[in-house]
C-alpha positions as CSV (number, residue, x, y, z in Angstrom):
1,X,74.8,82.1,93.7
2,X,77.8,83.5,92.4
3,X,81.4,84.0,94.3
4,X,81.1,87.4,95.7
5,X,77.5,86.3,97.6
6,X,79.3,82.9,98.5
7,X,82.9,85.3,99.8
8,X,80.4,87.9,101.7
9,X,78.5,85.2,103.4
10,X,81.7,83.4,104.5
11,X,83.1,86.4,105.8
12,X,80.4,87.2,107.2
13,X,79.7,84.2,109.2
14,X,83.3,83.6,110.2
15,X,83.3,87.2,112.0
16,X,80.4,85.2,113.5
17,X,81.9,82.0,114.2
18,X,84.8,84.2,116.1
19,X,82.0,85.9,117.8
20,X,80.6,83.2,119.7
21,X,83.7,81.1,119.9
22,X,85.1,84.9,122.0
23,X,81.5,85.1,123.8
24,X,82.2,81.6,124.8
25,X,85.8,81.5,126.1
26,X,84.8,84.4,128.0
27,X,81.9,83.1,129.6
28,X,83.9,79.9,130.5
29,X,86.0,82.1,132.4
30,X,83.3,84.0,134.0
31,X,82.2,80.6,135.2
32,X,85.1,79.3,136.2
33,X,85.3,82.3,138.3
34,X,89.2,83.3,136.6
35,X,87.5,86.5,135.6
36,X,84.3,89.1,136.5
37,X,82.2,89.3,134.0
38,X,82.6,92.9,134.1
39,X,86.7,92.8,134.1
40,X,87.2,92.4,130.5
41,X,89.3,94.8,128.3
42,X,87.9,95.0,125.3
43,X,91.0,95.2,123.1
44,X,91.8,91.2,125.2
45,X,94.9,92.5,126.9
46,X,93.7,91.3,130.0
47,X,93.2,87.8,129.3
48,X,95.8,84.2,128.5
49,X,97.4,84.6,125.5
50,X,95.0,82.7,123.4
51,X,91.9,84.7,124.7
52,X,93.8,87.9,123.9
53,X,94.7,86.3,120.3
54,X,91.1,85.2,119.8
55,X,89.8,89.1,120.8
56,X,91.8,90.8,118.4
57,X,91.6,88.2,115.9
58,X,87.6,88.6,115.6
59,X,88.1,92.5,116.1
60,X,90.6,92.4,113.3
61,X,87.8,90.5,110.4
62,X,85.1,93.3,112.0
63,X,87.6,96.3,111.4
64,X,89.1,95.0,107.5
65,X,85.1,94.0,106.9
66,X,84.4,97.7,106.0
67,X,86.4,97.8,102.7
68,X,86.5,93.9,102.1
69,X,83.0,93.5,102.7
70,X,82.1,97.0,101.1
71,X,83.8,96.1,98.0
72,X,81.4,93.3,97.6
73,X,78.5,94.6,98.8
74,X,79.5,97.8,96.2
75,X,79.5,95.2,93.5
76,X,76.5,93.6,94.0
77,X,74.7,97.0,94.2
78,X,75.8,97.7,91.2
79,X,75.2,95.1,89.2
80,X,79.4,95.0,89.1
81,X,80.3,91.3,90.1
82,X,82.0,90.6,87.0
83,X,84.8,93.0,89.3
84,X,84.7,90.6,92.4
85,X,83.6,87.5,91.1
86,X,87.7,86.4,90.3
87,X,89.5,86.8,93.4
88,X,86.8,86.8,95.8
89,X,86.8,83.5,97.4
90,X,91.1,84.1,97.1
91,X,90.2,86.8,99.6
92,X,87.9,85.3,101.7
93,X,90.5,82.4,101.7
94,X,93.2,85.1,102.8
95,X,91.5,86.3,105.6
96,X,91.0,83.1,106.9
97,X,94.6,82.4,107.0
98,X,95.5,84.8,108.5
99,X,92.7,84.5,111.4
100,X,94.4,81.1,111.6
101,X,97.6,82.1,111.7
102,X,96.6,85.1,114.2
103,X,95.1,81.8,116.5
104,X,97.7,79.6,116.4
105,X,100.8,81.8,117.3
106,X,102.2,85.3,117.3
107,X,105.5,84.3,116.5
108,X,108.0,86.3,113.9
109,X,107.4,83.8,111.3
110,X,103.8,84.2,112.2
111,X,103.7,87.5,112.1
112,X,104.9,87.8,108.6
113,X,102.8,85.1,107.2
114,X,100.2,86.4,108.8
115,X,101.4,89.7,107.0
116,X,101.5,88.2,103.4
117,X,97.8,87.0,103.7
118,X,96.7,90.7,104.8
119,X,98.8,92.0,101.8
120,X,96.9,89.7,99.8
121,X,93.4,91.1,100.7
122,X,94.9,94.6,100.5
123,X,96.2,94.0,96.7
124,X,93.3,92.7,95.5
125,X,91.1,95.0,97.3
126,X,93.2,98.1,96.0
127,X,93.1,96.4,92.4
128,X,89.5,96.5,92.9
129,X,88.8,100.1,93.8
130,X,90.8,100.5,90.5
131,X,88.6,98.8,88.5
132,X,85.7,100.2,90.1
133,X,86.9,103.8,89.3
134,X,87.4,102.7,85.8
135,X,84.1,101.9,85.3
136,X,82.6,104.7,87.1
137,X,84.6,107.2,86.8
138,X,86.2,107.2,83.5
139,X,89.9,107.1,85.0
């Protein structure tokens, strides 16, 4: 198994792992009777502070999943690890910081931080495309 399959599966099952841990909190609350089952807002805005960190935390990984993940999955279509295989598991390592960080605390300081491991995923995922289109494309 190389890293790109190891980074894909790791993303993928964290977007997991923050799927049930969400489908969990909220059914706590359902049974605790602190909320209807059919009173949540999907976006979390409605919920503590922590349940409303935890919603947009998992939709965050499923919305940067469509170019993190489709870099991968590009690459091992393609026979192209050799393009992923470097910095994969540095962005799969990014994006778990900052779901971390994104968990623990919305304060300034984690704000940016949680900023500087987004950046991360972005630069490599943009230095990506670039070698993609060099190999493809000529350019």
């Amino acid at each position: 198994m190389n890293d790109t399959i190891i980074a894909l599966l790791g993303y993928i099952a964290w977007i997991l792992i923050l799927l049930i841990w969400l489908t969990s909190y909220r059914t706590f609350l359902v049974l605790a009777k602190r909320k209807a089952a059919n009173a949540f807002k999907s976006d979390g805005s409605d919920s503590p502070p922590f349940g409303e960190r935890l919603t947009r935390a998992q939709s965050n990984c499923v919305e940067s999943f469509a170019f993190i993940g489709g870099l991968q999955l590009l690459a091992l279509a393609t026979d192209s690890i050799a393009i992923t295989n470097d910095l994969a598991l540095l962005v799969l390592a990014a994006r778990l910081g900052q779901t971390i960080t994104h968990l623990i605390s919305t304060s300034v300081l984690a704000v940016q931080v949680r900023f500087a491991f987004f950046v991360i995923q972005l630069g490599i995922c943009v230095y990506w495309v670039g070698l993609f289109a060099s190999k493809f494309m000529g350019v």
